[in-house]
C-alpha positions as CSV (number, residue, x, y, z in Angstrom):
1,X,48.3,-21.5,-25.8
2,X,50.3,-20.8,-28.7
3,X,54.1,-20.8,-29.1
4,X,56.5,-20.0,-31.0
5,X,60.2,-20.8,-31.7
6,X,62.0,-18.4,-33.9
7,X,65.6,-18.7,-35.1
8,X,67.7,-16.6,-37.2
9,X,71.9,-17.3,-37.6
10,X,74.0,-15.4,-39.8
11,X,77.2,-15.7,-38.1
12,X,78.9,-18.7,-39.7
13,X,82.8,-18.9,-40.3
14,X,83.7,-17.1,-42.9
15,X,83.4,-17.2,-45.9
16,X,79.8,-18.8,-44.9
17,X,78.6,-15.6,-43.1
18,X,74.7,-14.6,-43.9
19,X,73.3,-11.2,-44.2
20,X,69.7,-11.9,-43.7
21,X,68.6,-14.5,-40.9
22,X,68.7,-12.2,-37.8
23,X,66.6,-9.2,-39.1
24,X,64.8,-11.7,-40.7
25,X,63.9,-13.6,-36.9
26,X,64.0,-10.2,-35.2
27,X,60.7,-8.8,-37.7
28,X,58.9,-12.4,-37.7
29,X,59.5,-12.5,-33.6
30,X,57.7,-9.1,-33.5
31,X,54.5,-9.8,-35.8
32,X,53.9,-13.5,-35.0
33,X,53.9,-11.6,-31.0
34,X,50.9,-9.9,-31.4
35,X,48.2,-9.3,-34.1
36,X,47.5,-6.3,-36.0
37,X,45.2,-4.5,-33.5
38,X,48.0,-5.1,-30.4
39,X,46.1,-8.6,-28.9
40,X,48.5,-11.1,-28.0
41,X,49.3,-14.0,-30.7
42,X,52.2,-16.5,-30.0
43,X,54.5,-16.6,-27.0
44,X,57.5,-16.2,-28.9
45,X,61.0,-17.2,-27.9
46,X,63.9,-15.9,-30.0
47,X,67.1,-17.3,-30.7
48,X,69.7,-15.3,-32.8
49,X,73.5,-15.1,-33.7
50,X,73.3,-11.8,-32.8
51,X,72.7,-12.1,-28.9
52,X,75.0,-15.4,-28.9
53,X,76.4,-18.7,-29.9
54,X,73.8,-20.7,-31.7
55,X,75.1,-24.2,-30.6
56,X,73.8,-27.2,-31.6
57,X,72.9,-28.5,-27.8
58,X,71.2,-24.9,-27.2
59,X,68.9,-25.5,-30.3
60,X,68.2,-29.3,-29.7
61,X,66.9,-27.9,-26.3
62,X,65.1,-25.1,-27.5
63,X,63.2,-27.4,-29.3
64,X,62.7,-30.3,-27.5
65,X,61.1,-27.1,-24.9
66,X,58.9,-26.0,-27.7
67,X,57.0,-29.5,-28.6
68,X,57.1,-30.8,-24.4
69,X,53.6,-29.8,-22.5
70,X,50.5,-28.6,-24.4
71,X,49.5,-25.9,-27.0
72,X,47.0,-25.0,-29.5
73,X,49.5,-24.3,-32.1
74,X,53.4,-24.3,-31.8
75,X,55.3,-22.7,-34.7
76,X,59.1,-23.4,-35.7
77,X,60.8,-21.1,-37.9
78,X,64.8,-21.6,-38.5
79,X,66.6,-19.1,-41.0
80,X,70.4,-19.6,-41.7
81,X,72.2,-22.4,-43.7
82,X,70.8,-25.9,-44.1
83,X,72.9,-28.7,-45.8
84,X,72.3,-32.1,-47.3
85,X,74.4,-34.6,-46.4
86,X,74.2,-37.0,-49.7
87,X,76.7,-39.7,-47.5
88,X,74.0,-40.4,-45.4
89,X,70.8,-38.9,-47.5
90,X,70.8,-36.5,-44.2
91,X,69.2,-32.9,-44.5
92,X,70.5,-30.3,-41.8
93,X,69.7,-27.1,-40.2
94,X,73.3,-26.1,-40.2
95,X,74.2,-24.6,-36.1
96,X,77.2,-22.3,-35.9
97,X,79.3,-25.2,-33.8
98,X,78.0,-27.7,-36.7
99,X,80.5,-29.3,-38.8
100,X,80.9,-33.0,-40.8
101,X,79.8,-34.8,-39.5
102,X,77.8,-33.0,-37.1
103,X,76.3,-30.9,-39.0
104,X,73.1,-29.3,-36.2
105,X,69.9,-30.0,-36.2
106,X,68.8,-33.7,-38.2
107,X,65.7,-32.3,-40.3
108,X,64.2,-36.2,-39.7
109,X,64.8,-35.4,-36.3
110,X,62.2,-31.7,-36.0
111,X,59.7,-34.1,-37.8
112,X,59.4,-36.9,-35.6
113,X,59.3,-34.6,-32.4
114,X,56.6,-32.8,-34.3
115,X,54.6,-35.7,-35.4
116,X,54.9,-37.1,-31.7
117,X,53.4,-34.1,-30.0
118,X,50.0,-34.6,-31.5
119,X,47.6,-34.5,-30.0
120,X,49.0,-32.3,-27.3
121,X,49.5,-30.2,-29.4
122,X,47.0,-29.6,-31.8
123,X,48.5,-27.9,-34.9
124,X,52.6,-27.8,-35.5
125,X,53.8,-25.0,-38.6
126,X,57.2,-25.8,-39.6
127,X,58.8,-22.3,-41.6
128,X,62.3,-23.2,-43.0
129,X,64.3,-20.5,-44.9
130,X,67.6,-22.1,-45.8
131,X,69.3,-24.4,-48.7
132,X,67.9,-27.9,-49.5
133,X,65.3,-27.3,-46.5
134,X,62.5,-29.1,-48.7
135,X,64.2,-32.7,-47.8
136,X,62.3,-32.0,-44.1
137,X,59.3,-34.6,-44.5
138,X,60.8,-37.0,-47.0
139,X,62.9,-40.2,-45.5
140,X,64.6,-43.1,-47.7
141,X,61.2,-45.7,-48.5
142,X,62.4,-49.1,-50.3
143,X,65.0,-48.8,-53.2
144,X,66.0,-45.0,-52.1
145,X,62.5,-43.8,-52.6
146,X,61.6,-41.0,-50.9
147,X,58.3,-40.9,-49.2
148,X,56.7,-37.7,-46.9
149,X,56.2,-38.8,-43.7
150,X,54.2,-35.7,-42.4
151,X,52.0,-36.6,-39.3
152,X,48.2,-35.6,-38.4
153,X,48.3,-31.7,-37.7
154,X,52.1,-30.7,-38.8
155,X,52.3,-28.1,-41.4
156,X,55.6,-27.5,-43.6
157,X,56.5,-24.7,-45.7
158,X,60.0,-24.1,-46.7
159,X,62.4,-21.7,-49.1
160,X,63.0,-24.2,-51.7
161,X,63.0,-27.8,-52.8
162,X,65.4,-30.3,-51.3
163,X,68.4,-29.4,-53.9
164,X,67.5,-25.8,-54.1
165,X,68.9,-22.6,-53.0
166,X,67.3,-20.4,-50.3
167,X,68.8,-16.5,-51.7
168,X,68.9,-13.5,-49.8
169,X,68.3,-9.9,-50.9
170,X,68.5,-6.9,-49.9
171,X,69.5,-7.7,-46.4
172,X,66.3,-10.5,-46.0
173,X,65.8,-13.9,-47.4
174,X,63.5,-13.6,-50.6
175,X,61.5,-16.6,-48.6
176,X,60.8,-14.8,-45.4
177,X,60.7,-11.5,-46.9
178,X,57.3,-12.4,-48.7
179,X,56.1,-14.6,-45.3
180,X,56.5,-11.0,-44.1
181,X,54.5,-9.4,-46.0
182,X,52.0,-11.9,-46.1
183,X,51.7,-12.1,-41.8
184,X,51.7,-7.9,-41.8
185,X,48.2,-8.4,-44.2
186,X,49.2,-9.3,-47.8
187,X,47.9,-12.9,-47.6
188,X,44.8,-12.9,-45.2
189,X,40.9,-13.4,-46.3
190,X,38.1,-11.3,-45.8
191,X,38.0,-11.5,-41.9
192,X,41.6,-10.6,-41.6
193,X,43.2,-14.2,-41.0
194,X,46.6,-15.2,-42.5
195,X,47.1,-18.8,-42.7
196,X,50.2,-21.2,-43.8
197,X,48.2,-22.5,-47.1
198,X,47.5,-18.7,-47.8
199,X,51.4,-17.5,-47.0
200,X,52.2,-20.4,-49.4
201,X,49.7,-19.1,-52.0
202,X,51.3,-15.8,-51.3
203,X,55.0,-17.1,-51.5
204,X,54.4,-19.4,-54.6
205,X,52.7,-16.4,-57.1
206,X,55.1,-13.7,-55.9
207,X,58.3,-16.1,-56.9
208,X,58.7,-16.5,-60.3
209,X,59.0,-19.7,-62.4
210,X,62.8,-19.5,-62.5
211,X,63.7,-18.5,-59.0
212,X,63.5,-20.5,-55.6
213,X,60.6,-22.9,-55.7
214,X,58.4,-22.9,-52.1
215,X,57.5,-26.5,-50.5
216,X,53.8,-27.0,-48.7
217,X,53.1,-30.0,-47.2
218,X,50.4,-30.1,-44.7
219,X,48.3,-33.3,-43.0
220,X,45.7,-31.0,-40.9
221,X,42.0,-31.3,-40.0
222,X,41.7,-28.0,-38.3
223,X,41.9,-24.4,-39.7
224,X,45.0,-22.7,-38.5
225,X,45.5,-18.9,-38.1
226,X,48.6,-17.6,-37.7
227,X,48.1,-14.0,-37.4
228,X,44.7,-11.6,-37.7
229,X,44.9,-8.4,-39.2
230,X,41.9,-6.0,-39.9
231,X,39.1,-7.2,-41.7
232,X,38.6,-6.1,-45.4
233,X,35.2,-6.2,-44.5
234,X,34.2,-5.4,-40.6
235,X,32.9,-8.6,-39.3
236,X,29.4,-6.8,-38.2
237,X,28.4,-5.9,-42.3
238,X,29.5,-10.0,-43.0
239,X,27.2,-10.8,-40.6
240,X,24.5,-8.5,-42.1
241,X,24.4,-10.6,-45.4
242,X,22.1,-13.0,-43.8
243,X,19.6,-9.9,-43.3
244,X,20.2,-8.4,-47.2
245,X,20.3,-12.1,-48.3
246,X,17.9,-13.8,-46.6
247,X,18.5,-16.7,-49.3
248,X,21.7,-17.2,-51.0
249,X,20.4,-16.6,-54.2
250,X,18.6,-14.0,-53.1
251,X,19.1,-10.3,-55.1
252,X,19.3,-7.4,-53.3
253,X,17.0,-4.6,-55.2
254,X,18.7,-1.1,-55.3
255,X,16.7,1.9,-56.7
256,X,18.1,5.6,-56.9
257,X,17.2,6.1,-53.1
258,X,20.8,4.1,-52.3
259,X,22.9,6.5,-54.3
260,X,23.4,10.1,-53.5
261,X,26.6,10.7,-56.3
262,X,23.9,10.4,-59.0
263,X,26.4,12.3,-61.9
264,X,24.6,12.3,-65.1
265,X,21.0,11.4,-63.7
266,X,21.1,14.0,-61.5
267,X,18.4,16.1,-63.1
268,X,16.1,12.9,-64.2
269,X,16.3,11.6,-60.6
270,X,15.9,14.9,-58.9
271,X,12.5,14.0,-57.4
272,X,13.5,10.8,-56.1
273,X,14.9,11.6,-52.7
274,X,18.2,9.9,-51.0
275,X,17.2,8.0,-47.8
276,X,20.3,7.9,-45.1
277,X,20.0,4.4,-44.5
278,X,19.7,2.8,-47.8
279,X,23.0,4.7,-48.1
280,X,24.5,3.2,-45.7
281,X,23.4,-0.3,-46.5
282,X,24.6,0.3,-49.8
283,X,28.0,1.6,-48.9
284,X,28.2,-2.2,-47.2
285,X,27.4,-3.7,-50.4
286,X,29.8,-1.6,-52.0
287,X,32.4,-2.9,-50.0
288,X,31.3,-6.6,-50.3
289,X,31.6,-5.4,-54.1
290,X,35.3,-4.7,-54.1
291,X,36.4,-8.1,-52.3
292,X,34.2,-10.0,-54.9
293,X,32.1,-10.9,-52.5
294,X,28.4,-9.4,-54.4
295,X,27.9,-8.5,-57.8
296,X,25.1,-6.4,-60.1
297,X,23.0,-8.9,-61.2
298,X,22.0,-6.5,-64.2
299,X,24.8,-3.9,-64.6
300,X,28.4,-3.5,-64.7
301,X,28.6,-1.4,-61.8
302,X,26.5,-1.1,-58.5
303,X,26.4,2.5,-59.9
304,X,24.4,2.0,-62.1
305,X,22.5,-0.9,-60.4
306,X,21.3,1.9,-58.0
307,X,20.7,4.8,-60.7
308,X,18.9,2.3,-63.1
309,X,17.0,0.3,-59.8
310,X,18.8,-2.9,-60.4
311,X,20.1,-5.5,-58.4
312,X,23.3,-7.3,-56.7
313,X,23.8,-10.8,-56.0
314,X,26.2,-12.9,-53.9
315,X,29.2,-14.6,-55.4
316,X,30.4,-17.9,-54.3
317,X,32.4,-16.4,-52.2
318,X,30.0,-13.7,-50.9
319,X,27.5,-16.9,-50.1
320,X,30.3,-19.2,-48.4
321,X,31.0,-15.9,-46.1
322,X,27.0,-15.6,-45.5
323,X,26.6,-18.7,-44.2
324,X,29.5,-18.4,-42.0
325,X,27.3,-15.8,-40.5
326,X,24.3,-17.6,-40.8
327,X,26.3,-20.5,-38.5
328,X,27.3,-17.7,-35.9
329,X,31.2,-18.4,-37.1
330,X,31.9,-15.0,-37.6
């Protein structure tokens, strides 16, 4: 089982409205639902401004629901304002009905439920798109030291850093916007998986230095997968690089037969005939080619590995994916 608790609030008291949150929960509701191909992902409930008051005791609930019984993976993902209270070295997710010194939902408070509910629960993610949200996982050590107190299987990624800014733009938060684009494809590997340490790769190089600075903390043993989109590479032509690489550093002899676009050699290879299924096995290669999984191990181009009967190799990446195959893990 995998659930997932999504929460978006833009209706604050003015002048503290937001713009963002709601479409924000309403798009992330809809992917994290299903993957790309229509299977079913998380059991997601959502909880927005927009369909009614986002209280304080209606969140606390919400959440003590989503880490009670047993799961594979829960996910919690909270958009709208978060405050920290320096008084009390407090960080909030700020509820509409919140106010000093009640601000919502204690930050401390999300961690230790999620650190409890291992090993029920296998795997906890923890999304946070609002101000200051990157003081979840840190609690006053000895002489005001903060320390991460992260427990086994709980994954954070938030907006910012714990005196930063969480911006919106363009009728999205700049945090969740890329988490979108990352879930719809953007950030997943070869075999189509989007993970949280991918999103964060995905959220930290499309931020610039001098904007909003992403948080990742994570304390997992297991590989999480949050959504699945389509392959790069179908699985069935990953798992064919145990048969055209029998060895990982094995090459892979192409000759003129694989190539049938043959351009400038056409007239010194025209008595070498094109056989169908080299083509095909080297239209697989090709694709391994551009997701740097194989390389010529002579030439520039697999072009002119074929045209010139030369070779291509695995990369490091090419051989971690073959013996996945080789272990029946794909």
């Amino acid at each position: 089982m995998k659930k997932a608790l999504v929460v978006g609030i833009d209706h604050y008291d003015p002048p503290n409205n937001l713009s963002g949150c709601v479409n924000d929960a309403d798009q992330l509701a809809v992917l994290l639902a299903e993957n790309e191909d229509g299977s079913p992902n998380f059991d997601v409930r959502k909880i927005v401004s927009s369909e009614g008051q986002v209280s304080s005791a209606t969140l606390h609930s919400a959440i003590r629901d989503l880490f009670t019984g047993d799961a594979e993976t829960v996910l919690f993902y909270f958009a709208g304002h978060g405050f920290l209270d320096q008084d009390t070295n407090s960080g909030f997710l700020v509820t509409q009905d919140g106010s000093n010194p009640n601000w919502g939902i204690n930050l401390s408070a999300v961690l230790e439920q999620a650190n409890r509910a291992n090993p029920n629960i296998s795997s906890t993610v923890i999304l946070l798109d609002s101000c200051q949200s990157g003081f979840a996982g840190e609690v006053a050590g000895l002489g005001g030291v903060q320390a991460s107190v992260i427990g086994t299987g709980v994954t954070l990624l938030t907006a910012c850093h714990k005196e930063g800014e969480a911006l919106e733009e363009g009728g999205h938060g700049k945090f969740t916007d890329i988490l979108l684009e990352g879930l719809t494809g953007a950030a997943s590997d070869v075999i189509g998986r989007v993970t949280p340490a991918a999103l964060y790769a995905h959220v930290d190089q499309t931020l610039g230095g001098w904007e909003q600075r992403p948080i990742y903390k994570a304390n997992v043993q297991n590989f999480i997968t949050l959504r699945e989109v389509s392959p790069k590479v179908p699985k069935d032509v990953l798992r064919r690089l145990v048969k055209y690489f029998p060895d990982a550093l094995d090459v892979f002899h192409l000759d003129p037969s694989f190539e049938p676009e043959r351009g400038e050699e056409t007239e010194r290879l025209k008595d070498v005939a094109v056989v169908a299924d080299n083509v095909r096995i080297y239209r697989e290669l090709q694709q391994c080619n551009r997701h740097g999984l194989i390389v010529p191990s002579e030439h520039d181009h697999m072009w002119h590995s074929a045209v010139f009967s030369g070779g291509c190799k695995l990369t490091l990446a090419g051989a971690h994916f073959r013996k996945l195959a080789e272990k029946r893990k794909i």
